[in-house]
C-alpha positions as a Markdown table, in Angstrom:
| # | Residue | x | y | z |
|---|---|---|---|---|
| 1 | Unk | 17.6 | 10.4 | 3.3 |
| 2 | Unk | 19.2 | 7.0 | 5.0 |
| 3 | Unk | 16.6 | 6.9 | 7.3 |
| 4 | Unk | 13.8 | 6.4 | 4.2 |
| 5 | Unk | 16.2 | 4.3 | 2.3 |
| 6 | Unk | 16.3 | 1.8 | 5.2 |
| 7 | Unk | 12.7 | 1.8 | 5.9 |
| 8 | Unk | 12.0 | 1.2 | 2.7 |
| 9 | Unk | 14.2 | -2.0 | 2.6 |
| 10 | Unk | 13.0 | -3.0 | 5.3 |
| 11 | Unk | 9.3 | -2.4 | 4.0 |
| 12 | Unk | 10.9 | -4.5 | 0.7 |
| 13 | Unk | 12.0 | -7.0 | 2.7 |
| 14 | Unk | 8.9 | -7.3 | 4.9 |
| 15 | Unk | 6.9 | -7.9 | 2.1 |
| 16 | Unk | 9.2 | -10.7 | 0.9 |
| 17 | Unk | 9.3 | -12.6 | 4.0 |
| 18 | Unk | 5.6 | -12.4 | 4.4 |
| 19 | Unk | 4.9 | -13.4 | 1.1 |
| 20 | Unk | 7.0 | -16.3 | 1.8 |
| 21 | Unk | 5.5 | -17.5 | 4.9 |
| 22 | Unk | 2.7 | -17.2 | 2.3 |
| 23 | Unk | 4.0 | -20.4 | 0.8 |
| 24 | Unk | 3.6 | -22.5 | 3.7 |
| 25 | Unk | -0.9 | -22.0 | 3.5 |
| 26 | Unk | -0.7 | -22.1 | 0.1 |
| 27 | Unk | -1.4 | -19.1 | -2.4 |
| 28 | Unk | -4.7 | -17.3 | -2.9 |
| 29 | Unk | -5.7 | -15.3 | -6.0 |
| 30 | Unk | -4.8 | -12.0 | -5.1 |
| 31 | Unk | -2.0 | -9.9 | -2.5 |
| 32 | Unk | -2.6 | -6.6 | -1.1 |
| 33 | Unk | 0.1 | -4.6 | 0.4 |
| 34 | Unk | 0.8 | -1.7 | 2.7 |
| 35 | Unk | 2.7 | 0.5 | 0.2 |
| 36 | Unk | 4.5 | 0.0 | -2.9 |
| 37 | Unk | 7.8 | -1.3 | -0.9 |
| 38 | Unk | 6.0 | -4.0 | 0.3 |
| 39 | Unk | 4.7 | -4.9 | -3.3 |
| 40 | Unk | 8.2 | -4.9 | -4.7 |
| 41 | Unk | 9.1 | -7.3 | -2.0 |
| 42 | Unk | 6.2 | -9.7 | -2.3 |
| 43 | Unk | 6.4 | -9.3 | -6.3 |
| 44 | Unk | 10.3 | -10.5 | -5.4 |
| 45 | Unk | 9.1 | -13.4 | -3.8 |
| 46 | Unk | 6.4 | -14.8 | -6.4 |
| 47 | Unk | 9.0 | -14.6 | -8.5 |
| 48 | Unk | 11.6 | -16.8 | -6.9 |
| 49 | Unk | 9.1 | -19.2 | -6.3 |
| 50 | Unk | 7.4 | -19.3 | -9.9 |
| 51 | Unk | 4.4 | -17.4 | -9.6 |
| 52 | Unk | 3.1 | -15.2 | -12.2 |
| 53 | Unk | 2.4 | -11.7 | -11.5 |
| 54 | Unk | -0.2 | -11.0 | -12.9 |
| 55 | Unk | -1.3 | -14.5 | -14.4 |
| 56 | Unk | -1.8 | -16.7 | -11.3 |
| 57 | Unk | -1.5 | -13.7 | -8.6 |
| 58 | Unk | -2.4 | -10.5 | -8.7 |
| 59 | Unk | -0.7 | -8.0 | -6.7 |
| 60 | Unk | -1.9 | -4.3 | -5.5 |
| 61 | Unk | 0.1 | -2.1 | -3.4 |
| 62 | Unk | -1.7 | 1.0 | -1.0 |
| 63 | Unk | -0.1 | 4.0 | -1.2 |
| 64 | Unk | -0.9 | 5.4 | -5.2 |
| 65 | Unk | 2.7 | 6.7 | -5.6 |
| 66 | Unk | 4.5 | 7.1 | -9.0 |
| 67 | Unk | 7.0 | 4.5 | -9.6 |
| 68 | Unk | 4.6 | 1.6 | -9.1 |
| 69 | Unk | 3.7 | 2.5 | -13.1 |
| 70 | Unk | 7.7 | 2.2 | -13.6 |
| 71 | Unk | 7.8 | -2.0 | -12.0 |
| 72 | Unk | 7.3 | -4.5 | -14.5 |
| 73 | Unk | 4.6 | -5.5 | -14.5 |
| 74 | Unk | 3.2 | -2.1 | -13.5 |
| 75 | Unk | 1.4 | -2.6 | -10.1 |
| 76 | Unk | -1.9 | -1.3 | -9.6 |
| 77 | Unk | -2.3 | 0.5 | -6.3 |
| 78 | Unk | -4.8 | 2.8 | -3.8 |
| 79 | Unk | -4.7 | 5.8 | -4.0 |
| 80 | Unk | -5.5 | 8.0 | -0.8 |
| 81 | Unk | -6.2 | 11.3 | -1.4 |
| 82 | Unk | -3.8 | 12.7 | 0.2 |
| 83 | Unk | -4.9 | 16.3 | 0.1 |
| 84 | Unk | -7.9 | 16.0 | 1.3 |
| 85 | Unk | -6.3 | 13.5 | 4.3 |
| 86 | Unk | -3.7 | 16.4 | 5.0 |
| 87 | Unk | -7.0 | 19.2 | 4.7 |
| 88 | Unk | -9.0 | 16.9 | 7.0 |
| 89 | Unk | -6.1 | 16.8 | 9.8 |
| 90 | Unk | -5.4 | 20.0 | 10.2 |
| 91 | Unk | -9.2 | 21.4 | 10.2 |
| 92 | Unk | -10.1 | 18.7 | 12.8 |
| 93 | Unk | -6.4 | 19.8 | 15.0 |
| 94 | Unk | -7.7 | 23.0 | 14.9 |
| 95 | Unk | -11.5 | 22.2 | 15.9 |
| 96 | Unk | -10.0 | 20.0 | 18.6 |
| 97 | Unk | -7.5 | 22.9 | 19.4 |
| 98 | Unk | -10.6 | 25.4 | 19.8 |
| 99 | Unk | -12.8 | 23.0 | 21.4 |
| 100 | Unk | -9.8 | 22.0 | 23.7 |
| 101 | Unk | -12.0 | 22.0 | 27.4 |
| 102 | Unk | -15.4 | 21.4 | 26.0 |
| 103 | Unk | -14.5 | 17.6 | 25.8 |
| 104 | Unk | -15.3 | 17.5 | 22.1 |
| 105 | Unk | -15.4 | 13.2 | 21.4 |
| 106 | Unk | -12.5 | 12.2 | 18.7 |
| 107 | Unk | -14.9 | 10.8 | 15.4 |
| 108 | Unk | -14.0 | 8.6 | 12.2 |
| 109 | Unk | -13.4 | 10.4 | 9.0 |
| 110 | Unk | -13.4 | 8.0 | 5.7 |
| 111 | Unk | -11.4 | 9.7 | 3.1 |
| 112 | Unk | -12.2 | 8.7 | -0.8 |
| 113 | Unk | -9.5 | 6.7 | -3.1 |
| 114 | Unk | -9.3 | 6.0 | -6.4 |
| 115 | Unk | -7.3 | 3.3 | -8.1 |
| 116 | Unk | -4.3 | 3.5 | -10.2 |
| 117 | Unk | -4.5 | 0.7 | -13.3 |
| 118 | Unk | -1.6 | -1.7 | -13.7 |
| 119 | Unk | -1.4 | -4.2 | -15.6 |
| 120 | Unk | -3.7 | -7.1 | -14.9 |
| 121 | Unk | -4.2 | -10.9 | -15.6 |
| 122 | Unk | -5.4 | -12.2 | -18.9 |
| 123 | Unk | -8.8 | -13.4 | -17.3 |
C-alpha cells in the first residue's frame, strides 16, 4: 500500500509541475491527463495561479476511476474498458503462447471508451 500511495504523489505532483511549466507558453483551453493523480495535481496548480476549472480551463483525466466524481469540481475522465483490455490480453498471451514457433506478428488492438461527465464550463 506505500508503494501506490507514493506513486500516486508523485503522479499528483507530476501533474502540478507540468501544469506549471504550462505557465511559461501560456494556457490553452483545455488539459488532458494521464490518470486522475495527475488531474488533482494540474487542478492544484490552476488554482494557485487563478485559473478556473472549469470556466477558463477545462480539465479531463484518463483512467475513468471513481473518485474523480468526488473532486470539486467533479473531473470528467476516459474511461477504458478495462474488461475487455484485461479479456483482450490474455486471449492474445494465449494465441501467442500456442502460436509460440510459427512467428505469429504482434498486431494493434483499439479498445472502446466511454466518457465519464464532470462538471463542465458555462459555454
Amino acid at each position: 500500500m506505500r508503494a501506490a500511495r507514493g506513486a500516486t504523489e508523485y503522479l499528483r505532483s507530476r501533474g502540478q509541475q507540468g501544469t506549471d511549466r504550462l505557465r511559461t507558453v501560456g494556457y490553452r483551453q483545455a488539459l488532458a491527463t494521464a490518470g486522475l493523480p495527475m488531474a488533482l495535481g494540474a487542478l492544484r496548480a490552476l488554482r494557485e495561479s487563478g485559473v478556473r476549472v472549469p470556466g477558463v480551463m477545462d480539465l479531463v483525466g484518463f483512467d475513468g476511476i471513481e473518485p474523480a466524481g468526488f473532486g470539486v469540481p467533479r473531473l470528467p475522465s476516459a474511461s477504458p474498458g478495462k474488461r475487455e483490455i484485461a479479456r483482450t490480453a490474455v486471449s492474445l498471451l494465449l494465441n501467442r503462447i500456442d502460436a509460440a514457433d510459427s512467428g505469429v506478428p504482434c498486431r494493434d488492438v483499439v479498445i472502446g471508451q466511454r466518457i465519464v461527465v464532470g462538471e463542465r464550463s458555462g459555454g
